[in-house]
C-alpha positions, -999 to +999 in steps of 0.1 A: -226-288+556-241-256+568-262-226+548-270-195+562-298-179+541-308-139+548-305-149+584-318-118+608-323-119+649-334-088+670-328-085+701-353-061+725-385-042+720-395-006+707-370+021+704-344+001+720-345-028+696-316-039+684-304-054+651-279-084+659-277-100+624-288-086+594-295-107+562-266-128+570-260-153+537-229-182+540-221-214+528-193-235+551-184-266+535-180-301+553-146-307+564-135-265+565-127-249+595-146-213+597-132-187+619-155-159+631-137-127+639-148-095+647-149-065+673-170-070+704-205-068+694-203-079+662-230-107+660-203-133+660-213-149+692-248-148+680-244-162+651-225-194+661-253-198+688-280-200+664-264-229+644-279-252+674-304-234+683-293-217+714-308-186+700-337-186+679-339-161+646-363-140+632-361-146+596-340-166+571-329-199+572-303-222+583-299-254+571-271-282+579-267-312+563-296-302+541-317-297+573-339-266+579-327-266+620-350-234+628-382-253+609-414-267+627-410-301+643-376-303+649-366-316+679-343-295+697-328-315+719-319-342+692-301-309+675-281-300+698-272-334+708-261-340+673-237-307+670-210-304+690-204-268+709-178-259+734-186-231+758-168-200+765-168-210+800-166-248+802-203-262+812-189-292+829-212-311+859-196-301+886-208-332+905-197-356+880-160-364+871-138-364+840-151-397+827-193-391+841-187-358+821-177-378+787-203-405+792-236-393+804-242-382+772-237-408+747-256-436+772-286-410+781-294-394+751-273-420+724-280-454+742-243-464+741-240-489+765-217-479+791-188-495+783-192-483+748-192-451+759-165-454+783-141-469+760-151-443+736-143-408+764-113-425+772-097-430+740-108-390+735-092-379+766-061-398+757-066-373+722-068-342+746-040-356+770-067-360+800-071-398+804-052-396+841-076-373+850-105-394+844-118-398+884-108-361+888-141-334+895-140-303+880-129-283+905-094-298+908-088-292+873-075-257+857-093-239+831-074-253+802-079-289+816-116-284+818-116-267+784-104-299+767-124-321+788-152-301+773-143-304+739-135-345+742-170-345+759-184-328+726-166-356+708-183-380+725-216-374+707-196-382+671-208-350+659-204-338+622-198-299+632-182-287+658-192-250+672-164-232+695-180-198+712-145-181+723-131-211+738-103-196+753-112-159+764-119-174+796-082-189+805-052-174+815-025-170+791-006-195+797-034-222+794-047-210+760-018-230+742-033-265+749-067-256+741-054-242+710-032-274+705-063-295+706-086-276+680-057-279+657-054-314+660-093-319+651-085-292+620-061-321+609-085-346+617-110-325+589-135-318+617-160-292+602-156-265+630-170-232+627-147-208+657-155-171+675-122-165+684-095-133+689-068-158+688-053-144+656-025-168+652-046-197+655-071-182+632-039-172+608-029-211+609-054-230+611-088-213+593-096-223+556-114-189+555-119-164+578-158-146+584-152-105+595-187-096+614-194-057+624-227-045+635-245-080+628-231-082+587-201-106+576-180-077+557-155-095+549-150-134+535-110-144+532-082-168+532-063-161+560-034-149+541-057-123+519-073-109+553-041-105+575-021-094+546-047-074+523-077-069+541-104-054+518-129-032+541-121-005+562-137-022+593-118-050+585-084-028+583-093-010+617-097-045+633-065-054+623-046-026+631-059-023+669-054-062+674-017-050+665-010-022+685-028-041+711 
């Protein structure tokens, strides 16, 4: 579904240019859920944001569904409108509620008529537990509530990948839990879903294989149980251990 091939972005000019990926190389199959872990800085975010585009690279190639996305003459906005991404920090219109959020899409940029795409956001807020909140506005919903309005919104473009940029680092605690609750249920769904998360115990449960990035490089490619149990690199080790004591 997607290929990374010797993938490289900079970042700055001169002396203070900076190196966020370097020759990244992976292969994530259709239906496997991906999670991207790694200390702050890593690339991680960077790297999920150039699978639609959001940043540009400087050399390599990425492909999905056979598709050179970076090539010349692809229309970005057709991209993006065909990959689904959830934002660390929600996106919704603030000016539109629940339900505007889930359909604008799908009838602007899809030509769903509207009661297509009406029947189709509330059938995916019932999925994220949200369809009595369908007249609501943004602002009188908490952070986990407009998280999973976010991700049903995404859903409401049918994509075939779904891209979640540390969906929950933005929430308090005690909302992380029903964000979580709905990414697993899409995992069971086999959604292809490629995650930059420090939620360890969701990555533990619910990765097929887990990505370690340091310093713009994947280091390390495991199973969940041969990274938390027998992690090969030293970075990878390190990571580990400060996530524990923290």
């Amino acid at each position: 579904m997607i290929e990374l091939d010797k993938v490289n972005k900079w970042y700055g000019a001169g002396a203070s240019r900076y190196h966020a990926l370097v020759d990244v190389s992976e292969r994530i199959a259709k239906n496997e859920v991906v999670v991207v872990c790694g200390p702050s800085g890593s690339g991680k975010s960077t790297l999920i944001r150039t699978l639609n585009r959001l940043e540009e690279i400087d050399g390599g190639r990425i492909a999905i569904d056979g598709r050179d996305i970076h090539g010349k003459g692809v229309n970005v906005d057709v991209l993006r409108a065909g990959i689904g991404f959830v934002f660390q920090h929600f996106n919704l219109f603030p000016h539109l509620t629940v339900l505007q959020n889930c359909t604008l899409a799908p009838v602007s940029l899809k030509r769903a008529t509207a009661r297509e795409a009406e029947a189709t956001a509330m059938a995916l807020l019932g999925q994220v537990g949200l369809a009595h909140k369908r007249d609501a506005y943004p602002s009188a919903l908490s952070g986990g509530q407009q998280q999973r309005v976010a991700i049903a919104r995404a859903l409401a473009m049918r994509p075939p990948v779904m891209l979640f940029d540390e969906p929950t680092s933005a929430l308090d605690p005690e909302m992380v839990g029903e964000v979580l609750g709905v990414m697993r249920g899409l995992a069971r769904q086999g959604m292809t879903m490629v995650c930059v998360t420090h939620e360890m115990g969701f990555a533990r449960e619910v990765a097929d294989r887990i990505l370690f990035m340091s310093e713009g490089r994947i280091l390390e490619r495991a199973t969940p149980e041969e990274f938390f149990t027998h992690p090969q690199h030293p970075r990878a080790r390190q990571f580990l251990s400060d996530r524990r004591r923290g």
